[in-house]
C-alpha positions, 0 to 999 in steps of 0.5 A: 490014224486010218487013212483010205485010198480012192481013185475016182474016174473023173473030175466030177467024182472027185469034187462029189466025194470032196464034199462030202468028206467036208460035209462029215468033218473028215480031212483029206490030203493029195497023195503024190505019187510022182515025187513020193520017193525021192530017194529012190530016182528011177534009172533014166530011159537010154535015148533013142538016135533018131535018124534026121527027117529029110528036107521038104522041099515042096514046089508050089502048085502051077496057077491055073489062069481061067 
C-alpha cells in the first residue's frame, strides 16, 4: 500500500486536492499527529510562578460641568 504525505497552505488547497483524489477513486484519511503516539507522553513543561499583578485602582475622571 502506497501512502503520500501533503500539507497544503490553506483551506482551499486542501478541499481542491480532496476533490480531486475523489474524482480518481483514491482514498484518504487525516493523520493525526497530535495523538499519534500515546505511548510516548511527552514530559510536562515546569510551570512558571508568576508573581500577582498589583490591583488597579483607577480613579474616575473629574466631570467637567460647561
Amino acid at each position: 500500500m502506497e501512502s503520500l504525505i501533503v500539507h497544503p497552505k490553506n483551506q482551499m488547497e486542501l478541499n481542491a486536492l480532496k476533490s480531486v483524489m475523489k474524482d480518481m477513486g483514491i482514498k484518504f484519511e487525516k493523520f493525526h499527529t497530535r495523538n499519534h503516539n500515546a505511548a510516548s507522553k511527552p514530559e510536562p513543561r515546569p510551570s512558571t510562578n508568576r508573581a500577582e499583578k498589583p490591583a488597579r485602582n483607577f480613579k474616575d475622571k473629574p466631570k467637567n460641568d460647561q
